[in-house]
N, C-alpha and C positions, 0 to 999 in steps of 0.2 A: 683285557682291562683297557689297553689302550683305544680299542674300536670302540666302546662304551663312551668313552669322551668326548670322544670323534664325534659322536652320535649328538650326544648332549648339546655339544658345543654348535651344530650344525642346527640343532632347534631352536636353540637363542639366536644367529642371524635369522631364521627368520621368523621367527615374532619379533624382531625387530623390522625385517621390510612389513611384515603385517602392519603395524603399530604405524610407520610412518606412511605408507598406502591409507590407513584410515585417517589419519592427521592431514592428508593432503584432499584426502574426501572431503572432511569437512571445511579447509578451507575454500574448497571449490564451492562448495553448496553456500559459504556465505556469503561471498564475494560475487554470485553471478543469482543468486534467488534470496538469498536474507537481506542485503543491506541495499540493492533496489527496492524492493518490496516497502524495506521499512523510509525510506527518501520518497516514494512516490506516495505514503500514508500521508508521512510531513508535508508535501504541498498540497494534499486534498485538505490538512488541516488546516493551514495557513490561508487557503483559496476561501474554504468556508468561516474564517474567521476575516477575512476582508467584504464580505459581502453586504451591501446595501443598499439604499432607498434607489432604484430605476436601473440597476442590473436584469437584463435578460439574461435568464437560465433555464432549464431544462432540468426534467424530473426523469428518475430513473423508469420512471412509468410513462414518458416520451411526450408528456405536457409541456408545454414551451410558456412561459410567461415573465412576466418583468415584478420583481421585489418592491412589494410597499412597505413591508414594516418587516423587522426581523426580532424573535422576543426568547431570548434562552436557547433550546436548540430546535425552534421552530422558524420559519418565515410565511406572512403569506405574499403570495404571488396573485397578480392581478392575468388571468386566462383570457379574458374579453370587456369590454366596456361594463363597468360594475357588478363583475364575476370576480369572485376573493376565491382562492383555497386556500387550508392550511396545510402546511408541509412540514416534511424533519428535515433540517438542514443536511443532514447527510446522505440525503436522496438527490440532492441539485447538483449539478455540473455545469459548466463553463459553455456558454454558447461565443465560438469566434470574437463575433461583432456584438460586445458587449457592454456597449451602450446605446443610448436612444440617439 
């Protein structure tokens, strides 16, 4: 009777190291891949909500141009001397030197 509890008692420490090994799992997983993750979304959103008239940027599709008009979640971008495209604002990125 008494090995029986022994036994028992021996399975509750560890589903508890289990329990706390998985608790510690996942605060690793948010602290080093969730909460980067979600801070570096924040400044693409903030970068794309700063954007305007004569910003140079770059398209995820490796088009380099400068911002004429920006209209909802569109901008167009001037590519060469009275060459417009339209683009999704969420396509552009930050070029360095980012003014004329």
């Amino acid at each position: 009777m008494i090995n029986m509890i022994d036994f028992i008692m021996m399975d509750i420490s560890n589903g508890w190291k289990t329990a706390i090994m998985i608790i510690l799992l996942i605060v690793v997983f948010y602290f080093f891949i969730i909460r980067p993750q979600s801070k570096k979304a924040k400044e693409e959103e903030n970068y794309r909500k700063s954007l305007q008239k004569g910003d140079h940027v770059v398209t995820s599709g490796g088009i380099h141009g400068t911002i004429v008009n920006t209209t909802g979640g569109y901008a167009t971008i001037e590519v060469a001397k009275d060459v417009q495209i339209k683009v999704l604002l969420s396509t552009l990125s930050p070029i360095m030197d980012n003014k004329k």
